[in-house]
ZALUM-929194 format. One record per residue (C-alpha): x, y, z. Coordinates in steps of 0.05 Angstrom, whole numbers, padded with zeros to 5 digits, always signed. Layout:
N
XYZ...
This chain:
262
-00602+00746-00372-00635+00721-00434-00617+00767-00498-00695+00766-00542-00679+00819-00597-00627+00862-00628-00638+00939-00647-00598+01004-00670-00537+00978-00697-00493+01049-00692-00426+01069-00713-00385+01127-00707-00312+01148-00736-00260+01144-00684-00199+01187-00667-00142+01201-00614-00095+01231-00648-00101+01285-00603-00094+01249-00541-00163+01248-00518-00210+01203-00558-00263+01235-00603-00329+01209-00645-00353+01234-00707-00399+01226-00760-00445+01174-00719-00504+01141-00752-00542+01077-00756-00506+01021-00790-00566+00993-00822-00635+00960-00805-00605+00908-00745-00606+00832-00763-00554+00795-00721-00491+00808-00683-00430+00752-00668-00373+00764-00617-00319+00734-00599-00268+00751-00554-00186+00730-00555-00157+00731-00482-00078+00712-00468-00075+00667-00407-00012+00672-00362-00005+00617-00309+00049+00610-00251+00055+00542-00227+00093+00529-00154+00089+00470-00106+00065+00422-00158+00005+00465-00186-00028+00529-00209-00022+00578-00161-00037+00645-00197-00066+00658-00272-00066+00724-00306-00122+00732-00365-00131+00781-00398-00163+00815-00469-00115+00815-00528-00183+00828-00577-00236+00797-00615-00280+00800-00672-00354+00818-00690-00388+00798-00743-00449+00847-00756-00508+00824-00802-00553+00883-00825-00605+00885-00877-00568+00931-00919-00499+00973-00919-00512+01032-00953-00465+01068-00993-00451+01121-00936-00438+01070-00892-00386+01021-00935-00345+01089-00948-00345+01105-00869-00327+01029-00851-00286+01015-00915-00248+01077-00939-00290+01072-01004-00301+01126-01050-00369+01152-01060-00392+01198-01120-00456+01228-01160-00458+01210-01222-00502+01221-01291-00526+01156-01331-00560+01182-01390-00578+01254-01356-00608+01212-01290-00566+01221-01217-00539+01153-01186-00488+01143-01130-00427+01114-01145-00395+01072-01107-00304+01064-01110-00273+01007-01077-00196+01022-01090-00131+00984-01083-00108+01037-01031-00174+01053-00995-00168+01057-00922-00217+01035-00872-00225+01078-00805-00228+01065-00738-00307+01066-00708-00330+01056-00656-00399+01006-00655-00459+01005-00605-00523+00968-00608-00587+00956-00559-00608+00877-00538-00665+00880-00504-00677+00821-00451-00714+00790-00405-00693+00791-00328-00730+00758-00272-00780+00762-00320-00786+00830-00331-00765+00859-00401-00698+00909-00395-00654+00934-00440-00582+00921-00448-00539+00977-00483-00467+00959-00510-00418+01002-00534-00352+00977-00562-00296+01028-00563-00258+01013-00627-00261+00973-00683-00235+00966-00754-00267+00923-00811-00252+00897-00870-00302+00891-00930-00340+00827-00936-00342+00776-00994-00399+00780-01037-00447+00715-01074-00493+00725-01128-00537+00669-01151-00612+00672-01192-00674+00678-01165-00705+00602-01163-00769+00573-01144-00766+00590-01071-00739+00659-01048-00682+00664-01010-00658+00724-00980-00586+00740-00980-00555+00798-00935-00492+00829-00918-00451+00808-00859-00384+00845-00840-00332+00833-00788-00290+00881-00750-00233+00872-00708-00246+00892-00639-00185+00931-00603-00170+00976-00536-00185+01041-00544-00125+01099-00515-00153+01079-00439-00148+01012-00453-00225+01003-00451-00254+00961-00500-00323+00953-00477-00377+00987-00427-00447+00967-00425-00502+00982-00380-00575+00950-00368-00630+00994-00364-00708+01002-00363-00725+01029-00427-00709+01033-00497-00717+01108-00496-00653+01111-00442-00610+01060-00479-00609+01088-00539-00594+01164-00506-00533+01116-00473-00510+01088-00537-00520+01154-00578-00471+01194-00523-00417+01142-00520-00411+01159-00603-00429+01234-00591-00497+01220-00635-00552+01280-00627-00616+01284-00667-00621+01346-00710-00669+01397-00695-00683+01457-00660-00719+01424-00599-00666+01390-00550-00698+01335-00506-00671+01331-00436-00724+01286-00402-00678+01236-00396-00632+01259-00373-00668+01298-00324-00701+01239-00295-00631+01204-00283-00614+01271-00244-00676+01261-00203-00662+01190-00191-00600+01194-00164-00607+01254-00123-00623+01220-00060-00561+01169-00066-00512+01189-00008-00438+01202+00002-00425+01159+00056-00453+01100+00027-00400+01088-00021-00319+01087-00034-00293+01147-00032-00253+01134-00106-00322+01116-00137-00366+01168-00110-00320+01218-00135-00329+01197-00206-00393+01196-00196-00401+01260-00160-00368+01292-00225-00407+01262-00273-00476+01280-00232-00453+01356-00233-00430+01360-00304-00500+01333-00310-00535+01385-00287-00496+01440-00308-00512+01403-00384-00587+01401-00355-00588+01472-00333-00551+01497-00393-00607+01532-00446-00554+01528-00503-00533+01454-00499-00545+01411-00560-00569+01343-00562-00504+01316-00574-00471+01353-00495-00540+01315-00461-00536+01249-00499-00461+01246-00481-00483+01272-00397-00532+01217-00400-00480+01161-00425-00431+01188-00377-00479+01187-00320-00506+01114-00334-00438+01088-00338-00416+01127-00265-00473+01093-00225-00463+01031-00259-00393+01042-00226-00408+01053-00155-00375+01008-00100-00420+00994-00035-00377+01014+00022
């Protein structure tokens, strides 16, 4: 499936320190201009009776390289463990930016939305990668000449299991609306406001309502089957924010994308 675009770079803070893994502080990384990954695997083989008989692979981690128009100052203190300050130049406020020694950077967790093109119809492929750390990015200055050219900031994490051992779950859906309500619950993102939009996830629940028991394995229905009732207890719930439905609709997405055909 053809990748055609890239859109809503996100990031979120990342902790487990409590044994159950927990995102904070989500936001958009910056106006999306490329994305690189690359994954390490360790190979294991077992030869016998003169060849390869058995090979184990499996993820040790990887690295991606994230190109955005521009990191603002919010965004280098999440990824970076820099300082940021108001300060007074000659009675005007400016942002101050710290890059110490000692700073540390924090764990995150990144998703981002690549739309494609699938038996030629246009869908909508959400990733979310479970933890990360980067490191701040070298920096080159040079004059403006004859012909403009544009220089903007590229950063690398290092890509890493989260406490489950998961480091990456994606799904492929029909709009950009849904993807985005997918990548925005995996980093427990929700829009400010008073109104709470549930269409969403409303329509999932009314998609899926006619899927049957008996046409799966037991093990993955029953994730499923929990995932569809927290659902609609989120749905029927008055006081829920948008942060409970974007995380029911992420959850959701990622428990039919599981299913096993019996």
């Amino acid at each position: 499936m053809p990748e055609i675009d890239l859109r809503k770079i996100k990031y979120a803070k990342y902790d487990d320190s409590t044994g159950s893994i927990v995102y904070s502080g989500g936001r958009q990384m910056g106006e999306a201009i490329s994305v690189d990954m690359q994954i390490n695997v360790e190979s294991a083989p077992f030869y016998s009776e003169g060849g390869m008989s058995e090979n184990i692979v499996g993820f040790t981690d990887g690295t991606l390289g994230v190109g955005v128009k521009e990191l603002d100052y919010q965004a280098q203190s999440d990824l970076y463990g820099h300082a940021k300050k108001t300060i007074s130049i000659n009675g005007a406020s400016a942002d101050e930016l710290i890059s110490n020694k000692d700073d540390n950077a924090s764990y995150l967790g990144v998703s981002f939305i690549a739309p494609a093109i699938r038996n030629g119809v246009k869908k909508y492929r959400a990733l979310n990668l479970r933890k990360l750390i980067f490191s701040p990015p070298g920096m080159s200055f040079k004059t403006k000449e004859k012909t403009i050219t544009y220089a903007t900031p590229t950063t690398t994490g290092v890509i890493m299991p989260d406490l489950n051992g998961d480091w990456k779950r994606e799904v492929t859906v029909d709009t950009m609306a849904i993807a985005e309500a997918y990548i925005d619950g995996k980093l427990a993102i929700g829009a400010s406001g008073d109104v709470v939009n549930k269409t969403i996830l409303a329509a999932l629940i009314d998609s899926y309502s006619d899927l049957v028991e008996v046409s799966y394995t037991s093990a993955s229905w029953a994730v499923f089957s929990a995932a569809y009732t927290a659902a609609g207890t989120v749905n029927d719930n008055s006081s829920a924010t948008q942060v409970e439905v974007n995380v029911a609709v992420a959850n959701l997405l990622d428990a039919y994308e599981a299913l096993v055909t019996a």
